[in-house]
Backbone as numpy.savetxt, mean C-alpha at the origin, in Angstrom:
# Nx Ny Nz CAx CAy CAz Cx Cy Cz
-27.86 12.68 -1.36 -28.61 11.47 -1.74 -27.66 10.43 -2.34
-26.68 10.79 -3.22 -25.76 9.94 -4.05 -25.05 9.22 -2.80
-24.63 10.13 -2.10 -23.53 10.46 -1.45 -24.07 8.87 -0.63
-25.28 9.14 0.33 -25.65 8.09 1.37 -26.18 6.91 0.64
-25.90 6.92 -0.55 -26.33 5.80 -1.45 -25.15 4.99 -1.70
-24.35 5.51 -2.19 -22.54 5.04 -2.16 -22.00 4.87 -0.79
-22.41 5.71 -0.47 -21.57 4.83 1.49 -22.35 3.44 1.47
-23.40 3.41 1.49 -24.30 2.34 1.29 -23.65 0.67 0.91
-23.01 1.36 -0.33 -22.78 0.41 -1.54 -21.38 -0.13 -1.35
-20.40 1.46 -0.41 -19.26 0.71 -0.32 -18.93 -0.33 0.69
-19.85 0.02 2.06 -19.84 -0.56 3.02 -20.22 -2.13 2.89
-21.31 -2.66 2.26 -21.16 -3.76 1.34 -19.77 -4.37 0.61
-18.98 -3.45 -0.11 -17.72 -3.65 -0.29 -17.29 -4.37 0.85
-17.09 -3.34 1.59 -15.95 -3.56 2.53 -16.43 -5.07 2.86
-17.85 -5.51 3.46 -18.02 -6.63 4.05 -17.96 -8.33 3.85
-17.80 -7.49 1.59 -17.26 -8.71 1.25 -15.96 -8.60 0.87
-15.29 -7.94 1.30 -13.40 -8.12 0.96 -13.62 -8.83 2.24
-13.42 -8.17 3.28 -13.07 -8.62 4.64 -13.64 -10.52 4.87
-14.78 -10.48 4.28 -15.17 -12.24 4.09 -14.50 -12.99 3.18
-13.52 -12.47 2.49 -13.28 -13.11 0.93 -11.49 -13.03 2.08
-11.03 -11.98 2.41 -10.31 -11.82 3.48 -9.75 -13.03 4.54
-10.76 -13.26 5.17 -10.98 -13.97 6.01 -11.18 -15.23 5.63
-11.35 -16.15 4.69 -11.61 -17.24 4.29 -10.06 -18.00 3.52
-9.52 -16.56 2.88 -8.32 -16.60 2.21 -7.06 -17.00 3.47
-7.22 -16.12 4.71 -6.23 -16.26 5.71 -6.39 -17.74 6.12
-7.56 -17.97 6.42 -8.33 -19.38 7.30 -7.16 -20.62 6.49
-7.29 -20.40 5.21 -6.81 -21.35 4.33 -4.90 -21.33 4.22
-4.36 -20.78 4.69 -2.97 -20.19 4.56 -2.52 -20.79 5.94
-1.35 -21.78 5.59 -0.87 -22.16 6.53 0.84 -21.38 6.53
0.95 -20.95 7.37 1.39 -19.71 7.90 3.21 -20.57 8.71
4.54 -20.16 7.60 5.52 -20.69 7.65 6.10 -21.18 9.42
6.68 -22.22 9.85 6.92 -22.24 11.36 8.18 -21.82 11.90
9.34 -21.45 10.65 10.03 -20.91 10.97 10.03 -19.33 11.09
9.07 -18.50 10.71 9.43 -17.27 10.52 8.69 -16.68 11.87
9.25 -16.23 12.40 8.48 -15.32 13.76 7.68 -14.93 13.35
6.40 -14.63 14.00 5.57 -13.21 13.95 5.65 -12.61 15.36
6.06 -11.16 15.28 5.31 -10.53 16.50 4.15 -9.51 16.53
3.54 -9.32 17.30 2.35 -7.89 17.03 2.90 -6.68 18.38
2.57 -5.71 18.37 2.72 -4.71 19.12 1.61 -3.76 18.63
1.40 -2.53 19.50 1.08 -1.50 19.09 2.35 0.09 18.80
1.65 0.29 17.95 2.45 1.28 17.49 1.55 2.87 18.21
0.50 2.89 18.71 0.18 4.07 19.61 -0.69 3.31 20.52
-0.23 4.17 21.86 -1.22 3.42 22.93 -2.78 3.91 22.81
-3.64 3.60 22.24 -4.99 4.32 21.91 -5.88 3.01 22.52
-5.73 1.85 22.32 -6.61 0.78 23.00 -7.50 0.48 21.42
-6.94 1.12 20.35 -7.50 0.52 19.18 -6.81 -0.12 18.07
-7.49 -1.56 18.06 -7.07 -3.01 17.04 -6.45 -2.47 15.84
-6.77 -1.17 15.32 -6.17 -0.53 14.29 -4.85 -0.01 14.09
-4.34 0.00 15.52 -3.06 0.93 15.55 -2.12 -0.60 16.28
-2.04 -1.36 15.59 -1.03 -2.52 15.79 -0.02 -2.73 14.71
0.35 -3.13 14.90 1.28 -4.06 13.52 2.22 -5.10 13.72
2.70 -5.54 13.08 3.35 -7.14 12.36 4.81 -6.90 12.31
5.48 -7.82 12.80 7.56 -7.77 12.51 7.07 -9.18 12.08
7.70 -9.51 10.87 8.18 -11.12 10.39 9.31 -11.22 10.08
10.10 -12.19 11.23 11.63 -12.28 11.09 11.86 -13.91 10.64
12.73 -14.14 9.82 12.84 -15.90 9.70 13.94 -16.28 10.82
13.64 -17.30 11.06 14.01 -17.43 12.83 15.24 -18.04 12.78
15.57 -18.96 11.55 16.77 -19.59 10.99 17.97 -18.89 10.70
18.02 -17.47 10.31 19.21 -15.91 9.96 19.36 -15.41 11.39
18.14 -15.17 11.56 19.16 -14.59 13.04 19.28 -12.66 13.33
19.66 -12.37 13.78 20.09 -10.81 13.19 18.76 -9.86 12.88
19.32 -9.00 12.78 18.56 -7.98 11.59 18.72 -8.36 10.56
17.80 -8.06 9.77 17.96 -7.98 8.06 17.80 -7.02 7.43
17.95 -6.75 5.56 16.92 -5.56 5.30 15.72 -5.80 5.43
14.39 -4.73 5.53 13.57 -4.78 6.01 12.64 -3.94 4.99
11.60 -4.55 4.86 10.52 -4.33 3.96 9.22 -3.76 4.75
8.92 -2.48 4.28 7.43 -2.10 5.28 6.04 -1.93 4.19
5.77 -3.17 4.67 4.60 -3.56 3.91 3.19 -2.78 4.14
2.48 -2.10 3.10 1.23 -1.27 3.41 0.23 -2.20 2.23
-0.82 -2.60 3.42 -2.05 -3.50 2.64 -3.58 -2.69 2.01
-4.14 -3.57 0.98 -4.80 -2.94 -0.27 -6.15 -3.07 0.69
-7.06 -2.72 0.09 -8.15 -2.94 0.76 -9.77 -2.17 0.48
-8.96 -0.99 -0.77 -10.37 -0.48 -1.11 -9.91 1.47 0.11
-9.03 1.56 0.79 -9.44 2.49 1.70 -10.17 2.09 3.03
-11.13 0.71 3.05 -12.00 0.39 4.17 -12.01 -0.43 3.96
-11.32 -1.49 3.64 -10.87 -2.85 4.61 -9.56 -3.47 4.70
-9.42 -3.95 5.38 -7.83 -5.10 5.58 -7.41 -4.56 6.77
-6.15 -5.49 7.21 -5.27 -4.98 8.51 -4.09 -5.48 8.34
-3.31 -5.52 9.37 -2.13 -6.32 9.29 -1.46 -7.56 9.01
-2.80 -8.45 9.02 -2.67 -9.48 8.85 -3.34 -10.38 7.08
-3.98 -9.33 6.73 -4.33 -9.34 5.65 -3.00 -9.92 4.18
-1.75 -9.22 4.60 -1.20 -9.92 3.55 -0.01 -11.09 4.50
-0.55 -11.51 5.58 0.48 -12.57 6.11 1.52 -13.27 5.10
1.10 -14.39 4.49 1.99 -15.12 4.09 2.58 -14.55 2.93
2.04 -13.65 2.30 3.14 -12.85 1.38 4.13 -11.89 2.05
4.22 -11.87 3.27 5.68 -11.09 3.95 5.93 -12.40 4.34
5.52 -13.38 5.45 6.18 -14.95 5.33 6.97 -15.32 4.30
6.39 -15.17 3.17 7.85 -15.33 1.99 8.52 -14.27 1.55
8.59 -13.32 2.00 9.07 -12.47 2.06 10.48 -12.44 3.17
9.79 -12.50 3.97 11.03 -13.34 5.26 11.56 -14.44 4.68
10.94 -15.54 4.03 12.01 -16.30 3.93 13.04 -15.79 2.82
12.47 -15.07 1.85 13.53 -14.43 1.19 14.61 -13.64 1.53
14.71 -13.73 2.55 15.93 -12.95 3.52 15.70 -11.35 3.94
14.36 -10.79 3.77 14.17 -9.87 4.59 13.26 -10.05 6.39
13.38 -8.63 6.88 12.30 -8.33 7.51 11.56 -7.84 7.18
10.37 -8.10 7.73 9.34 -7.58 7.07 8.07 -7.01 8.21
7.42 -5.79 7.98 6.65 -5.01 8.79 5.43 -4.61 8.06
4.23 -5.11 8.51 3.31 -4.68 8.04 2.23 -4.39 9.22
1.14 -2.80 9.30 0.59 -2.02 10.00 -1.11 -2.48 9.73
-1.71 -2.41 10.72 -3.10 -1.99 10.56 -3.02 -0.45 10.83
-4.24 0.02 9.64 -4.97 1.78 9.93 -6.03 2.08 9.73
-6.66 2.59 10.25 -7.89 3.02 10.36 -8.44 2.87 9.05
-9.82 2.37 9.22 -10.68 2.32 7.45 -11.58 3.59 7.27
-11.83 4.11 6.23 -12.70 5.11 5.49 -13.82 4.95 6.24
-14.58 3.82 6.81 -16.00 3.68 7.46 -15.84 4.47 8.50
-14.48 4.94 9.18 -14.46 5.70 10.14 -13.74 7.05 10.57
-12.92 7.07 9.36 -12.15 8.44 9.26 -11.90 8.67 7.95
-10.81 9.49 7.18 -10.65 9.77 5.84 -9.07 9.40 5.37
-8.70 9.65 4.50 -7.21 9.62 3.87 -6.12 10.29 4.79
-6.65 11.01 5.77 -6.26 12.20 6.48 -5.41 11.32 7.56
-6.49 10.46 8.46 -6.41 9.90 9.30 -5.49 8.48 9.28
-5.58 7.67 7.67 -5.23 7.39 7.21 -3.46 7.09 7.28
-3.18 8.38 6.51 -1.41 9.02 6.76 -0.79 9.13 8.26
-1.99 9.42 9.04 -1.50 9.96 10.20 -1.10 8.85 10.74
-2.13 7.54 10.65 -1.56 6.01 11.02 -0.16 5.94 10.68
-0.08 5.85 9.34 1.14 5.47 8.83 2.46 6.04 9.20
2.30 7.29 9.46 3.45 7.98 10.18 3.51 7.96 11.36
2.95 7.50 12.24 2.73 7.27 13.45 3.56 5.86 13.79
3.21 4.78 12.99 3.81 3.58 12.86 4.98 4.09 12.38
5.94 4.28 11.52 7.16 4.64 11.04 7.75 5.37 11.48
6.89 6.41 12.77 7.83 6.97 13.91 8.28 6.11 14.57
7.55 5.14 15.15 7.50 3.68 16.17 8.52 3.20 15.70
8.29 2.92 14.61 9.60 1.56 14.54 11.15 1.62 14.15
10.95 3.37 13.72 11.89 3.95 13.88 12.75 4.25 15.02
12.20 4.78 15.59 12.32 5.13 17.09 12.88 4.23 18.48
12.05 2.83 17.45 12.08 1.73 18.35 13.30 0.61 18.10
13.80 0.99 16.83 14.87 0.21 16.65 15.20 -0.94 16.70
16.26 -0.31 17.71 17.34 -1.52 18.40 15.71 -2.58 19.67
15.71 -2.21 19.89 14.15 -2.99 20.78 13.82 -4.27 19.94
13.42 -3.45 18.89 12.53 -4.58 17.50 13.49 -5.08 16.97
14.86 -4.86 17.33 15.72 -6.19 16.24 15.14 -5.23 15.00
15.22 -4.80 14.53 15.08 -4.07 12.79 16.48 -3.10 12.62
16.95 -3.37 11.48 17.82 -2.53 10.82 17.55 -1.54 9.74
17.70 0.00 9.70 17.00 0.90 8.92 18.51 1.15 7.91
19.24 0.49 7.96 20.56 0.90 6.72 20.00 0.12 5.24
19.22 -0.43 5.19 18.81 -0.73 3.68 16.95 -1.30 3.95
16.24 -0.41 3.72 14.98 -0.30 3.99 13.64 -0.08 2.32
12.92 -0.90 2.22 12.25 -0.57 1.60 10.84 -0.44 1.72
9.93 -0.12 0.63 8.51 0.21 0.97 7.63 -0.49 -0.18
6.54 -1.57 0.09 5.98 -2.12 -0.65 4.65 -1.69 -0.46
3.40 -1.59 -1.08 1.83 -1.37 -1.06 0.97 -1.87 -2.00
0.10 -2.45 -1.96 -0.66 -3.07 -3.00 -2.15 -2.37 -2.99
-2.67 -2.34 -4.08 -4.00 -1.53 -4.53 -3.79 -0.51 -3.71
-5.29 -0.12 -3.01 -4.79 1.45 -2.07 -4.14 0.99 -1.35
-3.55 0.36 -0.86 -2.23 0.57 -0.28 -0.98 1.08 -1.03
-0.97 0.85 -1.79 -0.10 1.41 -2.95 -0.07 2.75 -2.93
-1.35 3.04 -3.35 -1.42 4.63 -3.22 -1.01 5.58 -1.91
-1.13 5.04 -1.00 -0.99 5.24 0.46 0.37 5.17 0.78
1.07 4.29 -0.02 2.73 4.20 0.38 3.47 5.06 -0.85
3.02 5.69 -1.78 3.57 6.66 -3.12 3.21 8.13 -2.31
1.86 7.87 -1.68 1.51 9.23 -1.09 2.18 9.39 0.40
2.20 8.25 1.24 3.29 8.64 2.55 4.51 9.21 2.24
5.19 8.42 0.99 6.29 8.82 1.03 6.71 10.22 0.21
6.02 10.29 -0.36 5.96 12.14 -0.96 5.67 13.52 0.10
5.11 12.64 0.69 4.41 13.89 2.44 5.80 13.95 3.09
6.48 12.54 3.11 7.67 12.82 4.20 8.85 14.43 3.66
8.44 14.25 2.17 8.98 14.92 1.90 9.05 16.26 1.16
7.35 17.14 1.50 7.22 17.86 1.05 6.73 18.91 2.53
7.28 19.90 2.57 6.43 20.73 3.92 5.18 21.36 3.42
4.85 21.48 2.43 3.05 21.65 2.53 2.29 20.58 2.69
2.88 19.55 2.44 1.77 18.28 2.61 2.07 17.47 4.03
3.60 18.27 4.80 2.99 17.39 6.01 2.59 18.41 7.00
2.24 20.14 6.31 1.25 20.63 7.17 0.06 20.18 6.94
-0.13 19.89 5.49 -1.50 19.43 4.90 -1.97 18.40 5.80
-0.93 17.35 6.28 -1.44 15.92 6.79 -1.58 16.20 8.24
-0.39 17.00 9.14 -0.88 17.05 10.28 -0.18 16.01 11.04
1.18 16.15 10.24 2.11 14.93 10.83 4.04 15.12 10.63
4.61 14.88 11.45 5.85 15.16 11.46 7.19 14.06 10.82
8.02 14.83 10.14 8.85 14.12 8.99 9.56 12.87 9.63
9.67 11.63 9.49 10.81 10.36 9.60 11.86 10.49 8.65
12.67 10.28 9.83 13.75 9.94 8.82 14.20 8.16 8.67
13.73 8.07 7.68 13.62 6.89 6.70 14.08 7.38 5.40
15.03 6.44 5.09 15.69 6.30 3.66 15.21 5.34 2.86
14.34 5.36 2.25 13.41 4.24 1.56 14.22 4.23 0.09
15.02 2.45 0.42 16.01 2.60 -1.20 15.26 2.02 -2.29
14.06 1.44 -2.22 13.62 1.12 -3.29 12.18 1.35 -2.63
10.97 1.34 -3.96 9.82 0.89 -3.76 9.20 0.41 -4.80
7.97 -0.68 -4.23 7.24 -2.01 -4.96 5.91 -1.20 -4.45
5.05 -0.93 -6.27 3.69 -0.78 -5.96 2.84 -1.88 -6.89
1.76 -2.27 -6.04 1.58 -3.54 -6.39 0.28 -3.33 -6.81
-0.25 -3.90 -8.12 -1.57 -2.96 -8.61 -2.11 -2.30 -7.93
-1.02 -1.04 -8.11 -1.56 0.13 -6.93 -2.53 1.14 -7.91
-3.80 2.08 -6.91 -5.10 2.70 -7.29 -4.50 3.82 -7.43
-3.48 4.97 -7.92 -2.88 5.96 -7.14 -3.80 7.11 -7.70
-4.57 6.84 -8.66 -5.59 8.24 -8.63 -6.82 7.63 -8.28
-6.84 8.39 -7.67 -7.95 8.49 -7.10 -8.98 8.89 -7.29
-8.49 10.11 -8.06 -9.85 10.79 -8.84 -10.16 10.32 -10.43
-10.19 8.72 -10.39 -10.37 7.93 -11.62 -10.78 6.55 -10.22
-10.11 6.35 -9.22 -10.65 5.02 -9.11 -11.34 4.03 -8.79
-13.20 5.25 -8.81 -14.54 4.78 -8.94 -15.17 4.02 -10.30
-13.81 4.51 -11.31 -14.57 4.09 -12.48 -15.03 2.46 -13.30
-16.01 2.92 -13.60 -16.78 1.44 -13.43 -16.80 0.89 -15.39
-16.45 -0.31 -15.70 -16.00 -0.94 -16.65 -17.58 -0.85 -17.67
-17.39 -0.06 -18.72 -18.34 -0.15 -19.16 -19.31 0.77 -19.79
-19.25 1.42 -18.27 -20.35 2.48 -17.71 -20.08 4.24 -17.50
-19.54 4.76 -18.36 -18.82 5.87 -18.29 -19.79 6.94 -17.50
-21.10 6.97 -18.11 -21.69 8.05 -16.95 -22.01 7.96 -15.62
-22.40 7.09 -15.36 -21.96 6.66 -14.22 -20.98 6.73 -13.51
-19.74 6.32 -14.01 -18.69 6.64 -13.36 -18.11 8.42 -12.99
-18.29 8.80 -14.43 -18.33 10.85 -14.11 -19.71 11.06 -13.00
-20.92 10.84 -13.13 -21.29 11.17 -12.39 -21.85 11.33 -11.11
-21.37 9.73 -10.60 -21.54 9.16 -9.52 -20.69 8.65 -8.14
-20.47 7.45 -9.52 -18.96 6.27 -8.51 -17.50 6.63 -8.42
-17.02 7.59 -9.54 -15.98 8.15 -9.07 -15.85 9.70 -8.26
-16.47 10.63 -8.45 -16.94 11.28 -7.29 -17.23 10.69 -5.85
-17.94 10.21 -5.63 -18.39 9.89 -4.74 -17.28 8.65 -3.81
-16.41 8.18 -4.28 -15.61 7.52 -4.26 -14.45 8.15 -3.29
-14.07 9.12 -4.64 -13.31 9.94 -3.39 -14.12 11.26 -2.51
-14.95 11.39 -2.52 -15.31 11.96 -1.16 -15.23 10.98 -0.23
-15.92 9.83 -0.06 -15.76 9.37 0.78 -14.20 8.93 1.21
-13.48 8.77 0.38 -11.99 8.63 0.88 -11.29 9.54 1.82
-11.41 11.01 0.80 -11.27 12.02 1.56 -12.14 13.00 2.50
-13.19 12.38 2.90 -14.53 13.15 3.24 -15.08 14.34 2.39
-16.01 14.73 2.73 -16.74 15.39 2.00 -16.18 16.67 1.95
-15.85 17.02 3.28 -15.20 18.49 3.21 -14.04 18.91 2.37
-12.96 17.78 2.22 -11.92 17.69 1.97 -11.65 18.12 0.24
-12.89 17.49 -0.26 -12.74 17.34 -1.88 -13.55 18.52 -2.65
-11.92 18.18 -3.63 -12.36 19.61 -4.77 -11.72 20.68 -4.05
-10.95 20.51 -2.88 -10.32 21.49 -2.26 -8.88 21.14 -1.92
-7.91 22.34 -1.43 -6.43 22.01 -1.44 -6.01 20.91 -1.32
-6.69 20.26 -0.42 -5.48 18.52 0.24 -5.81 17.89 -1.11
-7.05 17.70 -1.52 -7.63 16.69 -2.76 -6.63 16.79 -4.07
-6.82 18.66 -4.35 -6.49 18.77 -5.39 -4.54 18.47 -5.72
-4.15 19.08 -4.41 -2.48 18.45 -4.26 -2.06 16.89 -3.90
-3.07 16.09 -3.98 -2.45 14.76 -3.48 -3.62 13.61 -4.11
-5.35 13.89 -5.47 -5.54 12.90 -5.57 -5.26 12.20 -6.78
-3.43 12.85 -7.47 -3.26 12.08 -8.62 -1.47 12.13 -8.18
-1.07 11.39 -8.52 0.55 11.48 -8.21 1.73 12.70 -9.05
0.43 13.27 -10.36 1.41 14.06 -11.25 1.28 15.72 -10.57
0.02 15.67 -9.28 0.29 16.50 -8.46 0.64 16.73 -7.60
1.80 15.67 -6.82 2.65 15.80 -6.32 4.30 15.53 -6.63
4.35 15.01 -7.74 5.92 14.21 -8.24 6.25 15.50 -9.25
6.86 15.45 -8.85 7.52 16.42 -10.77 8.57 15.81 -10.71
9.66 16.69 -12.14 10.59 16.43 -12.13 11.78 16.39 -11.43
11.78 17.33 -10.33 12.51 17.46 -9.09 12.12 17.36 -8.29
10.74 16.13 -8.20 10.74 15.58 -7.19 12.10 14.38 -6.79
12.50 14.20 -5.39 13.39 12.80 -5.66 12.93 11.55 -5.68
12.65 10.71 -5.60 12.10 9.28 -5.78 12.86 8.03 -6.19
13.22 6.89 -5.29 14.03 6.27 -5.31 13.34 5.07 -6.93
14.10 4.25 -7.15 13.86 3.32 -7.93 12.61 2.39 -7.56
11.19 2.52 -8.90 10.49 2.26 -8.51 9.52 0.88 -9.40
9.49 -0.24 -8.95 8.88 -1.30 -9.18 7.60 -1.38 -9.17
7.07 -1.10 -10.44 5.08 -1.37 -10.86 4.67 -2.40 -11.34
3.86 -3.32 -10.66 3.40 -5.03 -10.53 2.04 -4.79 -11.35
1.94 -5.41 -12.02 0.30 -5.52 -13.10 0.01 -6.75 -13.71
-1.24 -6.64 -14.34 -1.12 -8.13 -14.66 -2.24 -7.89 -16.42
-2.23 -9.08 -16.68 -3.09 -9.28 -18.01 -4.74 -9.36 -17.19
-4.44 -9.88 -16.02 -6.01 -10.47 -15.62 -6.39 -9.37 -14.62
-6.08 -8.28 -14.51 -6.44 -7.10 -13.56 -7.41 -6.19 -14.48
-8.09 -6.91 -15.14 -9.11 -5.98 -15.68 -9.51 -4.73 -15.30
-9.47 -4.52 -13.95 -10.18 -3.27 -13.22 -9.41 -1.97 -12.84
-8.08 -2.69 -12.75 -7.54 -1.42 -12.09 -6.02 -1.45 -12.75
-5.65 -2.58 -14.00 -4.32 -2.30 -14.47 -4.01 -1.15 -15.10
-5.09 -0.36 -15.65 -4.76 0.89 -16.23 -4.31 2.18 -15.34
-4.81 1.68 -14.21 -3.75 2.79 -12.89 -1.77 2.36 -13.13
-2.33 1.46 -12.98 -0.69 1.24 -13.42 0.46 1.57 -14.90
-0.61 1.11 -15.72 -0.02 1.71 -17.05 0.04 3.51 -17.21
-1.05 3.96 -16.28 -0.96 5.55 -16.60 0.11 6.13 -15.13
0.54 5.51 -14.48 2.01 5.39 -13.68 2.98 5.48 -14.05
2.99 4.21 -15.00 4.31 3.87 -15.02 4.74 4.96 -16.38
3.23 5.23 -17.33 3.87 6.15 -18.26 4.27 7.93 -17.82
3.34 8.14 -16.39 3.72 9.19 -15.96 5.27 9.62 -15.23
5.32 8.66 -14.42 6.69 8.47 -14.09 7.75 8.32 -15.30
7.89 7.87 -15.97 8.61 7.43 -17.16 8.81 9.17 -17.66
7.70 9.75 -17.78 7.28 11.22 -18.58 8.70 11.93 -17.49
8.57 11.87 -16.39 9.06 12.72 -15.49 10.45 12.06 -15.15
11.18 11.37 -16.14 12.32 10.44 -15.66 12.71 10.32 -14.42
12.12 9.36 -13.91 12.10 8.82 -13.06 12.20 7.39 -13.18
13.30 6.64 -11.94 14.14 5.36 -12.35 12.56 4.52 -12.21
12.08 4.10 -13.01 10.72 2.80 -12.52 10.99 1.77 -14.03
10.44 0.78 -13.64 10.19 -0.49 -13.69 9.28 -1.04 -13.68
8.56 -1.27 -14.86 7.04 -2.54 -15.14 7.41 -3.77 -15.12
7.08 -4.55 -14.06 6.78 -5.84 -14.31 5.10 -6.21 -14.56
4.81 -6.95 -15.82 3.87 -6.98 -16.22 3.20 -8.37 -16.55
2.58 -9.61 -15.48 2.39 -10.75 -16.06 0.98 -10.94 -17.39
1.53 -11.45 -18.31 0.81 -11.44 -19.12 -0.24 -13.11 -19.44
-0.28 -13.62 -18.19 -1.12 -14.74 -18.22 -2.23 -13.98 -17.17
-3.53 -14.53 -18.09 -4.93 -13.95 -17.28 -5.19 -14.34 -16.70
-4.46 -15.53 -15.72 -5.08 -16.03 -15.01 -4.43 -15.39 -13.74
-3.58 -14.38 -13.73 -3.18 -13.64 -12.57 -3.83 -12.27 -12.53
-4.62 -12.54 -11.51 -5.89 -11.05 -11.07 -5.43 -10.35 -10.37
-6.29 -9.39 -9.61 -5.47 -8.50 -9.36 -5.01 -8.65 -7.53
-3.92 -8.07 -7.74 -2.75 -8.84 -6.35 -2.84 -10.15 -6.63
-2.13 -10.34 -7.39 -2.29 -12.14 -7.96 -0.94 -12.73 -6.50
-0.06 -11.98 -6.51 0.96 -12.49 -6.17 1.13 -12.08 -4.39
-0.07 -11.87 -4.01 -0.22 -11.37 -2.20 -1.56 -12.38 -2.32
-2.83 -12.55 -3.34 -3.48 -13.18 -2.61 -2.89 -14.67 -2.56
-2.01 -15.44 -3.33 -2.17 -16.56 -3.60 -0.27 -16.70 -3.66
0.55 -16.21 -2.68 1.93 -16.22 -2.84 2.54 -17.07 -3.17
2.02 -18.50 -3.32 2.57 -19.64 -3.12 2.55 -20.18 -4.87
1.18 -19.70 -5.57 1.25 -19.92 -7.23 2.85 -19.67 -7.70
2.85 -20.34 -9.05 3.86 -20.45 -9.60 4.24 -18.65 -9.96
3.09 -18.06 -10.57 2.61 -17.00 -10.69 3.40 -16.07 -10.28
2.75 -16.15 -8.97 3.05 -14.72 -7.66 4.64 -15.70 -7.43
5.22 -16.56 -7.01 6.66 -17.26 -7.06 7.64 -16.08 -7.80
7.42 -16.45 -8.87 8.18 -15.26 -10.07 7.83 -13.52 -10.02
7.25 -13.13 -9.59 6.96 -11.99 -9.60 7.11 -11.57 -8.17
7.29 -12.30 -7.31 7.74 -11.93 -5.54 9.51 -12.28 -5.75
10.11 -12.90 -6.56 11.41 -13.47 -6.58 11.73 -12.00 -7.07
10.82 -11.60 -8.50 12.00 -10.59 -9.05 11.42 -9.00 -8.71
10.63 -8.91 -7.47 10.43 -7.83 -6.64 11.83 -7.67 -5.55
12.09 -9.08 -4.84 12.74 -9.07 -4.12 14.71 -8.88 -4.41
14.61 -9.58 -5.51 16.00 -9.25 -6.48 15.73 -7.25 -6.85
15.13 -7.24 -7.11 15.00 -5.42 -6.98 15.43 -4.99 -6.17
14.50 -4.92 -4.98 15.05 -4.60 -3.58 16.45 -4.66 -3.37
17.03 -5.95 -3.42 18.42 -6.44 -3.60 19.57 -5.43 -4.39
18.64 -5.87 -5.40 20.10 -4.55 -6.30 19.99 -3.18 -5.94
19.27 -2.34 -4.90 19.08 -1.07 -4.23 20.04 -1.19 -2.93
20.53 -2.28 -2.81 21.17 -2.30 -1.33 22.42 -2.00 -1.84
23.29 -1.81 -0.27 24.20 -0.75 -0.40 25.51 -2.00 -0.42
C-alpha cells in the first residue's frame, strides 16, 4: 500500500524535475565554439543509452577529460540535463562526457550501474575514434548522480560488487573526483525536513526500495552498497576527493557533511568546498553555471582536477 502510494508520489517528482529541466535547458544558450557530439554507447534502439563528448573547437586535440554523471532523483535527467555546465567546462580546457541511463520508473540501481559501465567500456574502448585522451581523466556527479559515480567507482574495484552488479571491470584511472551535492546514502535520502516519522516510516524506506527494487532491499546488494562506509574503508583506495555544498541546500547538505566527515574518519585525501551564501541551492553551480556563484566554485573544481594531473 505505502509502497504504490510512493511510486505514486515519486513519479510526480520525476514530472516536475524533468519540467523544471526542460524550461532551464530552453533558456541556456549553449557556447558556439564548443562541439557537441551524441552517439550511442549500446546498440539497444533506446534514447537512454546515448551520450555527450564536449570538445572546445578553438584547442584542438584531446584534452583531459571529465565524465560527467547527472542528478536527478534516480528517475529523471539525461545527458543533456547538465549541458552548459560541461560547455564551461570545455571551455575550461577539458573534455567533457556526459551519459544518459535508465530511470528508476523503469529499472533499479542495478540497471542503473550497468548503464554506466557499459558507457565507460565505450569510450574506453573507443578512444582514438572519439578524439578522447584517458592519461589524465576525471569523474564528476551531482545529487544521485553523485552517488552513482562514488558507487561506480568502488564496483570497478571491488570483485563482490561487480559480481553483485553484473558487470565487468574498466580500466580507467580516475585521478580526481568532484561530488556535487551528492545523496550517497541512501538509506537516509527519503528523509523529509521536519517530519521524522514519516521519514522512518515511510519516505525513506520506501525511497530506497524503489531505487533498488523491492527485492533487492534489506538484502546483500542494499546492505553492501546503500551507505558509502559500507563500501570504503580504510584500505579502500580512492583518489583525491572534492565535496560541493552549499548554505542554501537545505535538503540534502547534510549528505555531504556526513561524507566529508566519514571520509575524513577513514583518511582519505577529500576536500569541502562549502558556499556559504543562501542564495546558492542545491546544484547551484550546474543549474545556473553562468552565476557569479557557480563561476567560483566550477573555477576551483576545475583547478582541482588540474593539480591531479600528471
Amino acid at each position: 500500500m505505502f509502497h504504490f502510494i510512493f511510486k505514486k508520489i515519486y513519479l510526480n517528482i520525476k514530472k516536475d524535475i524533468e519540467e523544471q529541466n526542460a524550461a532551464r535547458i530552453a533558456s541556456h544558450r549553449l557556447p558556439g565554439d564548443v562541439k557537441i557530439s551524441t552517439l550511442p554507447y549500446l546498440d539497444s534502439g533506446n534514447e537512454m543509452h546515448r551520450f555527450n563528448i564536449y570538445k572546445n573547437g578553438r584547442t584542438g586535440g584531446a584534452a583531459p577529460l571529465i565524465v560527467d554523471i547527472h542528478g536527478g532523483g534516480w528517475i529523471a535527467g539525461d545527458k543533456d540535463t547538465n549541458g552548459l555546465f560541461c560547455c564551461r567546462l570545455a571551455e575550461g580546457g577539458f573534455d567533457v562526457s556526459s551519459l544518459s541511463y535508465r530511470n528508476v520508473d523503469s529499472c533499479s540501481i542495478i540497471e542503473q550501474i550497468q548503464d554506466i559501465f557499459a558507457y565507460l567500456h565505450y569510450i574506453k574502448n573507443n578512444a582514438t575514434a572519439l578524439g578522447l585522451s584517458f592519461e589524465n581523466v576525471f569523474l564528476s556527479g551531482d545529487s544521485a548522480g553523485g552517488q552513482l559515480a562514488l558507487l561506480a567507482y568502488n564496483v570497478n574495484r571491488s570483485a563482490k560488487l561487480l559480481e553483485m552488479f553484473g558487470v565487468s571491470p574498466v580500466n580507467i584511472n580516475f585521478k580526481a573526483m568532484a561530488l556535487i551535492h551528492s545523496v550517497c546514502y541512501v538509506n537516509m535520502a527519503g528523509k523529509l525536513k521536519n517530519n521524522p516519522v514519516i521519514s522512518r516510516l515511510i519516505s525513506v524506506p520506501e525511497l530506497a526500495r524503489t531505487v533498488y527494487g523491492k527485492q533487492n532491499y534489506g538484502r546483500e546488494l542494499y546492505n553492501s552498497t546503500c551507505t558509502p562506509t559500507a563500501f570504503i574503508t580504510e584500505n579502500t583506495p580512492l583518489p583525491p576527493v572534492l565535496l560541493i555544498s552549499s548554505a542554501g541546500d537545505e535538503m540534502y547538505s547534510y549528505q555531504t557533511d556526513m561524507l566529508y566527515r566519514d571520509l575524513r574518519a577513514l583518511k582519505k585525501d577529500c576536500e569541502l568546498y562549502f558556499e556559504t551564501d543562501p542564495k546558492a541551492g542545491h546544484v547551484f553551480n550546474i543549474a545556473d553555471p553562468d552565476s557569479d556563484l557557480a563561476r567560483k566554485c566550477n573555477a576551483h573544481m576545475m583547478n582541482f582536477f588540474k593539480s591531479a594531473m600528471q
